[in-house]
KOLBA-790001 format. One record per residue (C-alpha): chain; y, x, z. Coordinates in steps of 0.001 Angstrom, whole numbers, plus 500000, padded with zeros to 6 digits. Each point is the difference from the previous one (the first is absolute). Layout:
residues N
   ch        y        x        z
    A        Y        X        Z
...
***
This chain:
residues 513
   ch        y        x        z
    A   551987   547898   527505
    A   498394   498028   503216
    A   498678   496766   498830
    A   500822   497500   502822
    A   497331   498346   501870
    A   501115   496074   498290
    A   499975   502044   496269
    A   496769   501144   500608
    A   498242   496500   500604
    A   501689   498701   497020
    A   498234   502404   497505
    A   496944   499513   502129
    A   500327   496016   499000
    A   501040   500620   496156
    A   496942   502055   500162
    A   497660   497604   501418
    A   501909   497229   497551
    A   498927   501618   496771
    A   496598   500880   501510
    A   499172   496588   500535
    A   501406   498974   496675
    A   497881   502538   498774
    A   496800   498639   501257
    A   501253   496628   498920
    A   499892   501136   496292
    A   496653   501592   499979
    A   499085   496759   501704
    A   501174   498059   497290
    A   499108   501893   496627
    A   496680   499824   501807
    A   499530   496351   500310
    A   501460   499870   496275
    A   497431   502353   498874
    A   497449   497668   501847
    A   501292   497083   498638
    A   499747   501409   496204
    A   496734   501054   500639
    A   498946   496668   501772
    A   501263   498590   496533
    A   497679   502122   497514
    A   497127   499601   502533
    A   500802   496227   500217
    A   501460   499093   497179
    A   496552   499045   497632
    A   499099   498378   502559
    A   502938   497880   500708
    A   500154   499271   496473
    A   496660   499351   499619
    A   500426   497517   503156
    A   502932   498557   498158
    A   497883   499301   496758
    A   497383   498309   501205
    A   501944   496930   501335
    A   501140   499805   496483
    A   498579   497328   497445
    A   500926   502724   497203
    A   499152   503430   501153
    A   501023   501475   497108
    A   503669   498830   499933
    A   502180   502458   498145
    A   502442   500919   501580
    A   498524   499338   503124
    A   501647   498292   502616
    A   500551   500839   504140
    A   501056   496513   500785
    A   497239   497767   499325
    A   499585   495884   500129
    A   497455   500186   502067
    A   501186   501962   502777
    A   503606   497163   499599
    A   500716   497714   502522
    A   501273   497714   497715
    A   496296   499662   497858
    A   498160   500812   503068
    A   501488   496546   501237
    A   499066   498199   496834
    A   496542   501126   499638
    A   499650   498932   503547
    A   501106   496309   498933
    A   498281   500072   496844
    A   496639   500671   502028
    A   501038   496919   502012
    A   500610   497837   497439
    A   496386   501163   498036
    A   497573   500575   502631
    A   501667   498973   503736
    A   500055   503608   500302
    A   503024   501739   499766
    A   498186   503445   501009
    A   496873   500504   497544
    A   501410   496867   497736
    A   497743   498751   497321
    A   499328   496424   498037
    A   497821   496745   501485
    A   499713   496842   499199
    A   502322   497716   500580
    A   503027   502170   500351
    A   503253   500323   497864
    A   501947   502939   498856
    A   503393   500183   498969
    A   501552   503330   498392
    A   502927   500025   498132
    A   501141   502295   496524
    A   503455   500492   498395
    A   499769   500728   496690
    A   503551   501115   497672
    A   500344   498111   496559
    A   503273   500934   498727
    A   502115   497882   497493
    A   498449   501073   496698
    A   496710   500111   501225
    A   496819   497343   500834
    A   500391   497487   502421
    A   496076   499277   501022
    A   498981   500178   502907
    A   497719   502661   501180
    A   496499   499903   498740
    A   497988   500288   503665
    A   496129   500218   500431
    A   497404   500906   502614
    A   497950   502705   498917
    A   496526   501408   500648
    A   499948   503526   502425
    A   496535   500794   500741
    A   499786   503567   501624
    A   496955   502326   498565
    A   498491   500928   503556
    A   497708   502785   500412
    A   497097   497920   500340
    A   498604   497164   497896
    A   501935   497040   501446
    A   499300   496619   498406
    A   503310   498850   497583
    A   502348   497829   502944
    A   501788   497194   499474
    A   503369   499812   498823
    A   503499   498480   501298
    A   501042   498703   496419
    A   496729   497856   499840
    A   500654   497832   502708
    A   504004   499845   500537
    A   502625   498020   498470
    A   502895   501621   498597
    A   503881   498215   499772
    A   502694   501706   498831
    A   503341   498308   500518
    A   503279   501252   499117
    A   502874   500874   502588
    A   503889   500531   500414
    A   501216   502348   497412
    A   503074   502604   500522
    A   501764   501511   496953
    A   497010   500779   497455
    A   497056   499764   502998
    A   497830   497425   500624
    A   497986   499452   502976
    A   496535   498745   499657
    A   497748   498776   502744
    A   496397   500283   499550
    A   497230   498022   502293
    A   497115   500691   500194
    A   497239   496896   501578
    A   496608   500752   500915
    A   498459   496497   500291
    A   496654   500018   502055
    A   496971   499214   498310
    A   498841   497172   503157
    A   502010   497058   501396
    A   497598   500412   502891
    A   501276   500599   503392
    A   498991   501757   502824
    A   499657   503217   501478
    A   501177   503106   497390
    A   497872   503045   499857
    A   499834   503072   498616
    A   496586   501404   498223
    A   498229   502169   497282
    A   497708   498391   497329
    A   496697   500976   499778
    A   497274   501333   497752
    A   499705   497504   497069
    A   497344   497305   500136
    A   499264   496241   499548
    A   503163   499380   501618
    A   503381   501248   501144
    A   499226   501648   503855
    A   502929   501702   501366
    A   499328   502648   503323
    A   502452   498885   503036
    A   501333   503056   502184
    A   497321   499329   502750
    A   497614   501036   497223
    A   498814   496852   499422
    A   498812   498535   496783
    A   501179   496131   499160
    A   499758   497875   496677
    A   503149   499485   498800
    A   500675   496403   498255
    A   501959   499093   496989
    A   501491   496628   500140
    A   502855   500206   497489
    A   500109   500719   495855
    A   502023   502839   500658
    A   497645   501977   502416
    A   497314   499345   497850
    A   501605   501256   496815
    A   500917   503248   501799
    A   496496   500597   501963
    A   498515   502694   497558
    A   503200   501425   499327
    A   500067   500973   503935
    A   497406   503154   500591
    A   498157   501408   502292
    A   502241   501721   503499
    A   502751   497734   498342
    A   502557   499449   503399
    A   500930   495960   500141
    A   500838   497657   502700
    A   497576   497013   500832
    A   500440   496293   501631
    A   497806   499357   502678
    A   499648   496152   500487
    A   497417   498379   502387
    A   498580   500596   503190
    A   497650   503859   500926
    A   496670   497648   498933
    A   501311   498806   497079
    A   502502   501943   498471
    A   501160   500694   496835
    A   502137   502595   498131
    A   502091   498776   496815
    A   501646   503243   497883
    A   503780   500124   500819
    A   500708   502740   496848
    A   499697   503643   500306
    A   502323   502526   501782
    A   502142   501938   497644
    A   501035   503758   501256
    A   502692   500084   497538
    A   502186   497813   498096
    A   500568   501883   496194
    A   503160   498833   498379
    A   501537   500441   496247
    A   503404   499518   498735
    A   501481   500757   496695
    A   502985   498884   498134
    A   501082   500355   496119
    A   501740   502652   498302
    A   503495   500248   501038
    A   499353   498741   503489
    A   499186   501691   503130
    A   498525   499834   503379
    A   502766   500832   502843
    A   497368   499775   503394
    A   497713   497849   501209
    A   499278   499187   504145
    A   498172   503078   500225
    A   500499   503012   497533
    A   497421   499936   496634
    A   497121   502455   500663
    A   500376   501100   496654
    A   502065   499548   497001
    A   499776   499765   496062
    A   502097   499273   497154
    A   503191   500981   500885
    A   500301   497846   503112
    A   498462   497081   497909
    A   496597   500161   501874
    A   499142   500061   503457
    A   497065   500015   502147
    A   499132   499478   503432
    A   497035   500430   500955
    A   500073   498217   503337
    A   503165   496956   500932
    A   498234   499530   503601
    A   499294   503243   501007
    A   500780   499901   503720
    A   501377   503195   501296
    A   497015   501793   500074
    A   499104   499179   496789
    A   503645   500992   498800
    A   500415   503216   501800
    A   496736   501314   500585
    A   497770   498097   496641
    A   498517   503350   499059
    A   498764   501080   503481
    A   498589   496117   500422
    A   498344   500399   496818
    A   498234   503676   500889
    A   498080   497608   501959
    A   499993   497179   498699
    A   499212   500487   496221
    A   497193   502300   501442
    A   497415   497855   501708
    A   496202   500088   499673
    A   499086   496656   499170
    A   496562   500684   501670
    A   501574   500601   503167
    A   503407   498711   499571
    A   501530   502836   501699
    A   502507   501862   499050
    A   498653   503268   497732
    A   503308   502095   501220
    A   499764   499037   503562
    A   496611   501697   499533
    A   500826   503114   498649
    A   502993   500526   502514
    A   497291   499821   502542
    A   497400   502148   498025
    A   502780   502504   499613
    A   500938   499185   503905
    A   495846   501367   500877
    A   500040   502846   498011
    A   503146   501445   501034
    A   498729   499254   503661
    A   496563   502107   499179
    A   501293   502643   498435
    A   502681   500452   502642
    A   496849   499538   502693
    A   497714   502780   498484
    A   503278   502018   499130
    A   500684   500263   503549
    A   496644   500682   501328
    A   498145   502114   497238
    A   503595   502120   499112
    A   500989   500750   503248
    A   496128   501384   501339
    A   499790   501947   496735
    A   503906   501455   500409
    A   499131   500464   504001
    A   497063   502226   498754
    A   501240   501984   497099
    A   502880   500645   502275
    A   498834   500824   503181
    A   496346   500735   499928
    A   498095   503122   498818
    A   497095   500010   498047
    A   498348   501492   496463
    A   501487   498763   496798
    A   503059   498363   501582
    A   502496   501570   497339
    A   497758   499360   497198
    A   499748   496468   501240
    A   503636   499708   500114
    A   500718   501558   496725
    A   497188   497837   497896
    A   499866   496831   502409
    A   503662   500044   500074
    A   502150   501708   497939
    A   497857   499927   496853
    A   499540   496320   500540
    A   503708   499466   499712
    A   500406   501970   497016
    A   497168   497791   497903
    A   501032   496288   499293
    A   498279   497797   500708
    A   499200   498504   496589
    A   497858   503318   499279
    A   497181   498117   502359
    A   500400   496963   498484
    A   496455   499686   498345
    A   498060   501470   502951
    A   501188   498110   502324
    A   500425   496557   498241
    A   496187   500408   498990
    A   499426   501204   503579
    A   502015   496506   501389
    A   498056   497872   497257
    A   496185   501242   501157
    A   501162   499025   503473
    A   501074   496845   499186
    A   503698   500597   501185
    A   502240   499038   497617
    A   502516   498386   501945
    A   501947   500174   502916
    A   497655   502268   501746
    A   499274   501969   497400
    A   503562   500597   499256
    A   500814   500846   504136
    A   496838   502234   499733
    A   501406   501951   497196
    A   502709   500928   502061
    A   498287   500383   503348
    A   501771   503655   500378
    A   503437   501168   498644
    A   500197   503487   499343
    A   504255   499674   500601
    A   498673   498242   503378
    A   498132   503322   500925
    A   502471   502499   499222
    A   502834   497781   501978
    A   497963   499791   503378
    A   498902   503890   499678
    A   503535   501570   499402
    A   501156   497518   503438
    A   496984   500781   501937
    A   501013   504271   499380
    A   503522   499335   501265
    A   498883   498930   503651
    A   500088   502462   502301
    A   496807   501410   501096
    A   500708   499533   503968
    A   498847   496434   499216
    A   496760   500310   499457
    A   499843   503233   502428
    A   500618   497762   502781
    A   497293   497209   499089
    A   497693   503082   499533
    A   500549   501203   503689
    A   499366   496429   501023
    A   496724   499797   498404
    A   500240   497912   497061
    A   498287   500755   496559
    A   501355   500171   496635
    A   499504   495842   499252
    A   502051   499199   503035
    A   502453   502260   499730
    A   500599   498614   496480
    A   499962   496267   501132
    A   501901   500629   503586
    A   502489   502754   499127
    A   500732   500495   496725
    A   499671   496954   498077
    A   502173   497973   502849
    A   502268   502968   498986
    A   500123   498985   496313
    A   501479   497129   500119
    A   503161   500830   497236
    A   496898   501628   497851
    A   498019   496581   500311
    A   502894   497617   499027
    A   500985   501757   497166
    A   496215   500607   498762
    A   500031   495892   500454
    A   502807   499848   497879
    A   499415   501798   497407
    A   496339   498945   499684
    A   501423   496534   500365
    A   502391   500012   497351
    A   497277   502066   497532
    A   497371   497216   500605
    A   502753   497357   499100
    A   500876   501433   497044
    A   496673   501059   498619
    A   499565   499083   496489
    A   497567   501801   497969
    A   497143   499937   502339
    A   499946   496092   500628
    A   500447   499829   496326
    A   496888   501741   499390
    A   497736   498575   502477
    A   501395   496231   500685
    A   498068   497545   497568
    A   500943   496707   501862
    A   503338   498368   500356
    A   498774   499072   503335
    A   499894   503599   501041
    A   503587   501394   497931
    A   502107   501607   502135
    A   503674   499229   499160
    A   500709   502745   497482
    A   497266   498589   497995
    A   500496   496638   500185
    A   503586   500938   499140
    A   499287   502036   497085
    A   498609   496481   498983
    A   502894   497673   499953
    A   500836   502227   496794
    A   497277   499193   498157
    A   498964   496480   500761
    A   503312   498846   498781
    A   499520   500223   496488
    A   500553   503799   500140
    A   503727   499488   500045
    A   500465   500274   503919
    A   501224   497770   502339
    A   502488   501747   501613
    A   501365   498143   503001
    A   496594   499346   501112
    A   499117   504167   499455
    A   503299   500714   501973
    A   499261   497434   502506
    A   496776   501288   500897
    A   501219   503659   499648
    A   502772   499111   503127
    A   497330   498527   501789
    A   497382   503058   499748
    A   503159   501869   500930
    A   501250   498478   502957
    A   496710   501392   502755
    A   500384   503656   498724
    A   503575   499537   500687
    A   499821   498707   503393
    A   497188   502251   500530
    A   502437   502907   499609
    A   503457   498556   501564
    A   497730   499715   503041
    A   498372   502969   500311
    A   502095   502663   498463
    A   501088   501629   503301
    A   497404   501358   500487
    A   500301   501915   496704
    A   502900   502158   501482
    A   497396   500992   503492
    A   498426   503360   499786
    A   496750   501418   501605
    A   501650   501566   502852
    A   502353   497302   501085
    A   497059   497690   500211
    A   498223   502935   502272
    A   502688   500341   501645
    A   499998   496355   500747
    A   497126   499739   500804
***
């Protein structure tokens, strides 16, 4: 049978129909076997990013949908900083400010009728260093509780809390840091400069040696530059701890911002900051990795220090990665001399078989005599990697040999042929060396646990492997999560960066080039 001309294109379409649905399929199971795998790659981490907004880490069963990533609480925090500190960002407590926050609490019928019993408590964060006892919130507020409308067996209360300041002095309101104790009360202005500060009420002078040393208050400057004088306003409160508990048979229903932990059977609740700000709503446990971890020496922040200790020995051992690794892979590779595969098979290969916690004695005795136990030390340790080696040599076979051929006919030796031929060659070989030398330095754990002695000189996975055991050994773990997304985050954008050039070979960067 002749298949007419018109027949014959219509197959030809069906055909071309179900090929490209075809391809459409594979296209799709592969993006859904990308996107499951994205999910078991980047799910801990997700979670882990989840968890450490959280007040309660621990939460069972743990929740997607947090408060603090709400709109609605977002907004509240914001006005709750406002109404504490003028600040609806970072939020906070100073003198002469009011805060209102409301509670419902649920006393059915049968059951007590009292109000709420509501206090200011004490939260006074163990810090890795010795920081002198700061003041708190409920020493120097007022607290008024005063009942509300009430719908069904709920009953609104409305809780205010006044910070009176401790001057009726007026004048220009500063912020400053007291200083070292002495005859009197001196106080260190953000210009660095050190004034008297004067007491001129009861009040301030009932609360001056409860107030210690790097203690954060505002000040009332009053007089002229010759003659000026600074009265104490009342110190500036972080955080604003508040209690609330009810009698058996009742219960609390919510409060303006949800309880950052509960007890009792809904009978107790805590939070352990009513003017948070957003900041300090959303992101308290990264503000505290640097917060609750200043040197009171320096007064800089201990975990700003380590991310940039961690910051310059990444960059060294990336440096002397790239420049020691790629000669010694260029020469194992390419050259010929005596002893090259016995070099290679001890200097390399045997080196990667034996861990590195076989050498530990030798060489932490050999770092002590020299007087390098720190940073250096711990960079000089690692001034070669073995993996580093083997990586450059197996690239630096797979170029073709025409390469250095031609820089041979035009007179160049085996150092410039290395520096103008091949290494501009190796670029794929290079990046990934970076990486992965990068991301090893980064994570390197056992080493700066041997050799660092100083919290000055931690790196972060030691000074993270503390926040377990300052905190009464129990762990606090939204500040451990926090500063585990946040050691996390440059490795990650290292890689989302640079991983192209994983997928380049040897000879398409020859050809290239």
């Amino acid at each position: 049978m002749t298949v007419v001309p018109s027949q014959r294109f219509i197959n030809a379409g069906k055909n071309e129909q179900w090929l490209a649905r075809r391809r459409w399929a594979r296209a799709g199971w592969l993006y859904l076997f990308m996107i499951v795998m994205s999910f078991f790659f980047l799910g801990p981490f997700l979670m882990g990013l989840l968890s450490s907004l959280k007040d309660n880490p621990n939460e069972y069963p743990p929740r997607l949908i947090i408060p603090q990533i709400t709109g609605q609480y977002i907004s509240k925090a914001y006005s709750l900083g406002v109404q504490g500190g003028g600040d609806g960002w970072n939020g906070g407590l100073k003198p002469g400010r009011s805060v209102a926050f409301d509670v419902t609490v649920a006393s059915p019928k049968d059951a007590p009728q009292a109000p709420p019993s509501i206090i200011l408590f004490p939260y006074q964060p163990t810090s890795l260093v010795a920081l002198a006892r700061q003041a708190q919130a409920k020493d120097y507020t007022q607290l008024k509780v005063e009942p509300g409308a009430q719908v069904g067996d709920e009953r609104s209360y409305h809780v205010t809390v006044n910070y009176p300041p401790l001057t009726q002095q007026t004048g220009d309101i500063i912020r400053a840091k007291l200083g070292p104790p002495g005859s009197g009360l001196t106080a260190i202005l953000l210009g660095g400069q050190t004034v008297n500060v004067t007491l001129d009420t009861p009040e301030a002078q009932a609360k001056q040696y409860d107030l210690n040393e790097t203690q954060l208050v505002e000040l009332v400057k009053s007089g002229g530059p010759s003659n000026a004088k600074y009265y104490l306003r009342g110190p500036v409160f972080e955080r604003t701890p508040l209690e609330v508990d009810v009698q058996r048979g009742q219960s609390i229903v919510s409060g303006t911002l949800p309880p950052s932990d509960k007890q009792n059977f809904d009978r107790s609740f805590a939070y352990r900051n009513i003017t948070p700000g957003v900041l300090g709503y959303t992101f308290n446990n990264y503000r505290r990795a640097f917060t609750e971890t200043t040197d009171p020496r320096s007064g800089s922040s201990l975990f700003l220090r380590w991310v940039l200790n961690t910051f310059l020995y990444a960059f060294l051992r990336v440096v002397s990665a790239i420049v020691f690794c790629s000669l010694a892979g260029y020469a194992l590779a390419r050259l010929s001399f005596p002893g090259k595969n016995l070099i290679f098979l001890l200097g390399v290969l045997f080196v990667q078989m034996v861990p590195s916690q076989v050498n530990l004695v030798s060489n932490y005795v050999l770092l002590k005599e020299l007087g390098l136990l720190n940073l250096w030390g711990l960079w000089f340790n690692g001034l070669v990697a073995a993996g580093g080696v083997f990586l450059m040599k197996q690239f630096f076979e797979g170029m073709p040999r025409e390469l250095e051929e031609s820089a041979s006919i035009d007179g160049a030796g085996p150092f410039t042929t290395f520096w103008r031929v091949m290494l501009p060659q190796a670029g794929p070989a290079l990046i990934a060396l970076s990486i992965t030398q990068f991301q090893g330095a980064w994570n390197d754990f056992f080493w700066p646990l041997v050799l660092l002695r100083n919290q000055v000189n931690f790196v972060l996975t030691v000074g993270l492997s503390n926040f377990r055991s300052a905190y009464g050994g129990q762990g606090d773990y939204g500040l451990i999560l926090a500063g585990a997304v946040l050691s996390a985050i440059p490795v990650i954008i290292v890689f989302v960066i640079f991983q192209r050039y994983f997928v380049d070979t040897g000879a398409d960067s020859a050809v290239k080039g």
